[in-house]
C-alpha positions in Angstrom: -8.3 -22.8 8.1 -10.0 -21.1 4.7 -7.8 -21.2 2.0 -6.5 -18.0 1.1 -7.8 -16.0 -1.9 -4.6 -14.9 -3.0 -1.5 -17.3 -2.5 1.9 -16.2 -3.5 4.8 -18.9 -2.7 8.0 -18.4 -3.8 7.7 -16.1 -7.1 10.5 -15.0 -9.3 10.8 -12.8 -11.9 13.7 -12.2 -14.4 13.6 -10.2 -17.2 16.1 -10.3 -19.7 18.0 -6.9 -21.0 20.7 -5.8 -23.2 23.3 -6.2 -19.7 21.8 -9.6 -19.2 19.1 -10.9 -16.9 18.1 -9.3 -13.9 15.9 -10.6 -11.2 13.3 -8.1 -10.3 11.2 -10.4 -7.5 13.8 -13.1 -5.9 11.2 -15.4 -3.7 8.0 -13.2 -2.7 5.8 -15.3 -0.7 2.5 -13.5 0.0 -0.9 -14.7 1.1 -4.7 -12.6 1.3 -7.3 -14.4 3.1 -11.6 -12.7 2.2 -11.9 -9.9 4.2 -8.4 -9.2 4.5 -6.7 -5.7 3.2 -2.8 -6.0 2.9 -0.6 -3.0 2.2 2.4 -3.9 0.5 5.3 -1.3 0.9 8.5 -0.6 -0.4 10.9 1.6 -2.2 10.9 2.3 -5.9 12.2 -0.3 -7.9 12.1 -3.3 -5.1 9.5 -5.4 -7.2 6.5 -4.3 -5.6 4.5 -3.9 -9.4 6.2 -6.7 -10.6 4.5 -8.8 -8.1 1.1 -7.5 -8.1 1.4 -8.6 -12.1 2.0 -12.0 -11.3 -0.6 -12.5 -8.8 -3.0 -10.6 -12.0 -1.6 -13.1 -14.5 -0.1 -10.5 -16.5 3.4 -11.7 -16.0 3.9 -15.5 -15.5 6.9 -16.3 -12.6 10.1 -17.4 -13.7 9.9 -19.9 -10.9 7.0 -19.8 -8.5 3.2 -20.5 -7.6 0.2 -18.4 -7.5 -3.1 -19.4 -6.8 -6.0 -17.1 -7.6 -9.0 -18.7 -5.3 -7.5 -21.9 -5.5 -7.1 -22.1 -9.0 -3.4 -22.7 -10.1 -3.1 -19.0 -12.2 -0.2 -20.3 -14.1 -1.6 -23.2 -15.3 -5.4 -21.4 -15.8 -4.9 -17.7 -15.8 -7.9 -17.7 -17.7 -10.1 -19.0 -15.2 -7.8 -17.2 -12.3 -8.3 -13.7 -13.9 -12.4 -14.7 -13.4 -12.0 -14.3 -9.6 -10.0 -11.1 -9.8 -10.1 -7.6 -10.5 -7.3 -4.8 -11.3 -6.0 -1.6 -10.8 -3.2 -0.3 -12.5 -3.9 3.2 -13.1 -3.1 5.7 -15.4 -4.1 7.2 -18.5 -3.9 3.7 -21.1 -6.0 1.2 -20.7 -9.5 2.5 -22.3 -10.9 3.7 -25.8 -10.5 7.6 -25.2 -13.3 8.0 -28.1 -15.9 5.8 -26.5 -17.7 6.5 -23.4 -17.6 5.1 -20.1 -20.8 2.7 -20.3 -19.2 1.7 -23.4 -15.4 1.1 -22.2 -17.2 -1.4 -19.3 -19.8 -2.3 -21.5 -16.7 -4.4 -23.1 -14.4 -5.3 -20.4 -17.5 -6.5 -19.0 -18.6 -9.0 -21.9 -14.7 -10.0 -21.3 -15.2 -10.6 -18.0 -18.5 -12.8 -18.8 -21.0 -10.4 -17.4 -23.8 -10.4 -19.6 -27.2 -8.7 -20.7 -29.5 -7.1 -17.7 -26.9 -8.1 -15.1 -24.3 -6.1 -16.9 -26.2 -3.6 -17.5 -27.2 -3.4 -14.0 -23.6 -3.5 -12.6 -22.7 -0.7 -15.2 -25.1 1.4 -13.1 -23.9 0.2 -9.7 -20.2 1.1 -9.8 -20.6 3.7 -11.9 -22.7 5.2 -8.9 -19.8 3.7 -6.3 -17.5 5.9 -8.1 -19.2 8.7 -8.6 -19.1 9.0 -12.4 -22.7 8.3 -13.2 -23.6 11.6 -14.4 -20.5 11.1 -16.9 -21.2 7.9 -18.1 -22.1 9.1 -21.5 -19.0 11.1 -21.6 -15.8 10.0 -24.0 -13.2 9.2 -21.8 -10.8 11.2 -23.8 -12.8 14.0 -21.9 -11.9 12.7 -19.3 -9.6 13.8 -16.2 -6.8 12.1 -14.6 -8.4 11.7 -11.6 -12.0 10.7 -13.3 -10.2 7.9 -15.4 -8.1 6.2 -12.3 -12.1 5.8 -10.9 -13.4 4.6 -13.9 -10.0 1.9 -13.5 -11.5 1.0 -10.3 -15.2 1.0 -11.8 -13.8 -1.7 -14.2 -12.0 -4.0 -11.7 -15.3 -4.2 -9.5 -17.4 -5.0 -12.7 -17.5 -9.4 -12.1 -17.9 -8.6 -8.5 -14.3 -10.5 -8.1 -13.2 -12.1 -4.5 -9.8 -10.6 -5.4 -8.8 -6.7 -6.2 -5.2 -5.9 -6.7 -5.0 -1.9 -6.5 -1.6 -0.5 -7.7 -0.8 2.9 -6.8 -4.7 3.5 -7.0 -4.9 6.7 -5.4 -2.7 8.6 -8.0 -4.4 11.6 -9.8 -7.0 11.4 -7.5 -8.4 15.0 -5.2 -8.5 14.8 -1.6 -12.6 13.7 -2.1 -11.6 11.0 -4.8 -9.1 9.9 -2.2 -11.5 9.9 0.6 -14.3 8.1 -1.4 -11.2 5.4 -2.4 -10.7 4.7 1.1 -14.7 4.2 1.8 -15.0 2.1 -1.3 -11.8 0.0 0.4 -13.4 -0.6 3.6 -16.5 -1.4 2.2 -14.8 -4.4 0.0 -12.9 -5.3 3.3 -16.7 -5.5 4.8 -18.1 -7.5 2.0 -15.2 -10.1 2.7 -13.3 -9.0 -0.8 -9.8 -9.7 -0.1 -7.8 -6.2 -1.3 -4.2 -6.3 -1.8 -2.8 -2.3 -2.7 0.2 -0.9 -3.2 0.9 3.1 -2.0 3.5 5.3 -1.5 0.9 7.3 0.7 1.8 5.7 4.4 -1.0 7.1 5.7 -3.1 5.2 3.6 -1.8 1.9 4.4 -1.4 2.9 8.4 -5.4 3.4 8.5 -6.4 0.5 5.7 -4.7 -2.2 6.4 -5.1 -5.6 8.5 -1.2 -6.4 7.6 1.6 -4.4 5.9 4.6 -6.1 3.8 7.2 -4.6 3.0 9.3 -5.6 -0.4 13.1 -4.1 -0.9 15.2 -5.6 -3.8 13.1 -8.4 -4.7 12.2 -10.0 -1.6 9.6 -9.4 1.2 11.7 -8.1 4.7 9.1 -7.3 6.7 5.8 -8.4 7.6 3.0 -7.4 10.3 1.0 -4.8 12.2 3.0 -1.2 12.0 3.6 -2.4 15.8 5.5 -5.0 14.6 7.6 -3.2 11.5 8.4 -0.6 14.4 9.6 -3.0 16.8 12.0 -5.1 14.1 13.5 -1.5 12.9 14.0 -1.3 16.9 12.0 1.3 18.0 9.1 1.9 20.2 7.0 5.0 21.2 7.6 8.3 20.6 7.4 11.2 22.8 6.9 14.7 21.3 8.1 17.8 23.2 7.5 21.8 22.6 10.5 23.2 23.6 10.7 27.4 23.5 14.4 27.9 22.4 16.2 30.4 19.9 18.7 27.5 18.9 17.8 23.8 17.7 17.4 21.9 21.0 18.2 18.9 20.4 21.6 18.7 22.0 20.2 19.1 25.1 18.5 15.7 24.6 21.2 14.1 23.1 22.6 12.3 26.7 18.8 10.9 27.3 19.0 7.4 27.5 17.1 4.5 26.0 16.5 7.2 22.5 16.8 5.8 19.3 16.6 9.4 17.2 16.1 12.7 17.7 13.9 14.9 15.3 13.1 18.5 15.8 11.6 20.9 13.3 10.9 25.2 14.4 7.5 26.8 13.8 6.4 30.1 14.2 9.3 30.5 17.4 8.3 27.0 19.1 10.3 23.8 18.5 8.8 20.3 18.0 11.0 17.8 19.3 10.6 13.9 18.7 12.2 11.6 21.0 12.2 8.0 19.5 12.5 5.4 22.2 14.4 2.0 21.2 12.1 -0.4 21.4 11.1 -1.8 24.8 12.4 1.1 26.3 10.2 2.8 29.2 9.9 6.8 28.1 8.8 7.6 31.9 12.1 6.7 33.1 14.0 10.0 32.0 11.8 12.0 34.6 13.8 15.1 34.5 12.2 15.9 30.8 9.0 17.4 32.6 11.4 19.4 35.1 13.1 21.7 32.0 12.3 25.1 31.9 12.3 25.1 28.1 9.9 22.1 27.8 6.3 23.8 28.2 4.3 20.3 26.8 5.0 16.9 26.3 3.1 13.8 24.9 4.1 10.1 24.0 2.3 8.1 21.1 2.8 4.6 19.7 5.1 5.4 16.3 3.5 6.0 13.0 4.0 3.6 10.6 6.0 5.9 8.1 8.1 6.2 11.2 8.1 2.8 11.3 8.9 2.2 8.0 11.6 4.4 7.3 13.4 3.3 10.4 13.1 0.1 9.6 14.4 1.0 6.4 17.2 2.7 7.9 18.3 -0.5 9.8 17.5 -2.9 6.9 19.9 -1.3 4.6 22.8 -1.2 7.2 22.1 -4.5 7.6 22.4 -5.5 4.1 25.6 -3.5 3.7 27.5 -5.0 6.9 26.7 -8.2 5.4 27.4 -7.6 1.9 31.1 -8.9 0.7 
C-alpha cells in the first residue's frame, strides 16, 4: 500500500490558560491517501481547527506524530510545509495595500517558486479562481468573498500533494461556492489529497471519499455517510405527504421499527419523515399506503446531516450514561 500523504497518529494538544491546561485534541488519528478528499466534521469547539493546525505545522502536538508526505513535520516542518498548502480563511493573512500578484508574488518566493515559473503559476490560479481581472487590485479593495479565493489561490501556488481547507467556503456567493467545489474535485482528479473542514453538510455529503467526525478532542466516527447512519442506528427514510389540519405525527407514532419522526406543514400539506432504525425493512408497515390522509410516499437512503446529527444524538447520550 502507498503511504499516505497526510498521517495523523495519536496527536494531542494542550494549551495552557489562566484555569490551567486544557486539552483541546486528546488522540486524533487521521490518515489522507493522493486522490483522497476527507471531510472532517464536528461541533464547535471539538478540536477540529486545532487539528488541521497540527497537520499544517502551525501548532506542534503536545504528544503525537504527523507526517507530511512522509516527512516527520515535527521534526522538519520546514520541509513538511513544502508538500502542503493552506486554507484558513478570513480577512488576515495578506498586505491589504499590495495587490494580489504581489501578495502571491511573496508567499510564493516563500514557498520556493521562482522566476518565469512563478510567474506563470500567478496567472494559472489566479485564472482557477476567477480573480484574474483583479490581480492588480489592493486587496484592501477587496471582498470577503474575493479574499477567501485569493486564500485558496495562495495554497495552490507550489502545486502541493497536500491542501488542508478550513471552513473554506465562508464569505463565499453561491457561484464562489460552486466554483470551490469544481476546483475540489478537480484536485481530487489530479490525485491531490484534500482534507476540509465545513459546517455545510451538504458539502461534505457530495465531496467526500470519507467523513470523520471529531467531538471533544477525539475522532468518534469514521466512514461513508452509510456508515455514520448505521452507528447513530438508523437506516432509510421514508417521506410521506399527509393532507391533515393537525400535526400528524401521532398517527405514526405506533409504527414499528421507526427511530424518529419529523413533520414540518407547507402551504396546507404536511411533510412527514419516518426514520427507520437501522436494518429495519420500511415495506413491512404496509398499511402506510392504505391511509386516506397519505396521498404520496417515498423512501431514500438518509442524508448525512441526518446522519450526523443522529449520530450526534446517540453519541452524547452515550457519553452521559457513561460519565461518573
Amino acid at each position: 500500500m502507498h503511504e499516505p500523504i497526510l498521517d495523523v497518529r495519536e496527536a494531542r494538544r494542550s494549551f495552557r490558560t489562566s484555569a490551567g491546561s486544557i486539552e483541546a485534541v486528546r488522540g486524533v488519528d487521521l490518515s489522507i491517501g493522493a486522490g483522497e478528499v476527507v471531510a472532517v466534521l464536528g461541533p464547535n469547539g471539538a478540536g477540529k481547527t486545532t487539528t488541521v493546525k497540527m497537520a499544517a505545522t502551525l501548532l506542534e502536538p503536545t504528544r503525537g506524530s504527523v507526517r507530511v508526505a512522509g516527512i516527520d513535520a515535527v521534526a522538519d516542518p520546514r520541509a513538511a510545509r513544502r508538500h502542503l498548502g493552506l486554507v484558513l480563511g478570513g480577512d488576515r493573512g495578506f498586505y491589504m495595500r499590495a495587490s494580489a500578484v504581489e501578495n502571491l508574488r511573496f508567499f510564493g518566493e516563500l514557498q520556493g517558486v521562482h522566476g518565469r515559473a512563478l510567474r506563470q503559476r500567478i496567472v494559472e490560479v489566479l485564472a482557477r479562481v476567477g480573480l484574474s481581472d483583479r490581480r492588480d487590485s489592493r486587496v484592501e479593495t477587496y471582498s470577503r468573498g474575493m479574499r477567501q479565493r485569493l486564500h485558496l489561490a495562495r495554497a495552490l501556488l507550489a502545486e502541493p500533494e497536500l491542501i488542508l481547507l478550513d471552513e473554506p467556503s465562508i464569505g463565499l456567493d453561491p457561484e464562489g461556492a460552486e466554483d470551490l467545489r469544481g476546483l475540489i474535485r478537480e484536485l481530487r482528479a489530479s490525485g491531490k489529497a484534500v482534507l476540509l473542514t465545513t459546517h455545510d453538510l451538504t458539502d461534505a455529503d457530495d465531496l467526500a471519499d470519507r467523513i470523520v467526525i471529531i467531538s471533544d478532542g477525539l475522532v468518534v466516527a469514521e466512514g461513508a455517510p452509510s456508515d455514520i447512519a448505521a452507528r447513530a442506528g438508523i437506516g432509510t427514510v421514508t417521506t410521506l405527504t399527509v393532507e391533515s389540519r393537525a400535526d400528524p405525527r401521532p398517527m405514526f407514532r405506533s409504527v414499528a421499527g421507526t427511530a424518529d419522526i419529523i413533520s414540518e406543514e407547507r402551504r396546507g400539506l404536511w411533510y412527514v419523515d419516518l426514520v427507520w432504525e437501522h436494518g429495519r425493512d420500511p415495506a413491512a408497515p404496509a398499511f402506510l399506503a392504505s391511509l386516506a390522509d397519505v396521498r404520496a410516499s417515498v423512501t431514500r437512503p438518509t442524508t448525512l446531516e441526518e446522519a450526523y446529527l443522529a449520530f450526534l444524538r446517540t453519541h452524547r447520550e452515550r457519553v452521559g450514561t457513561s460519565a461518573p
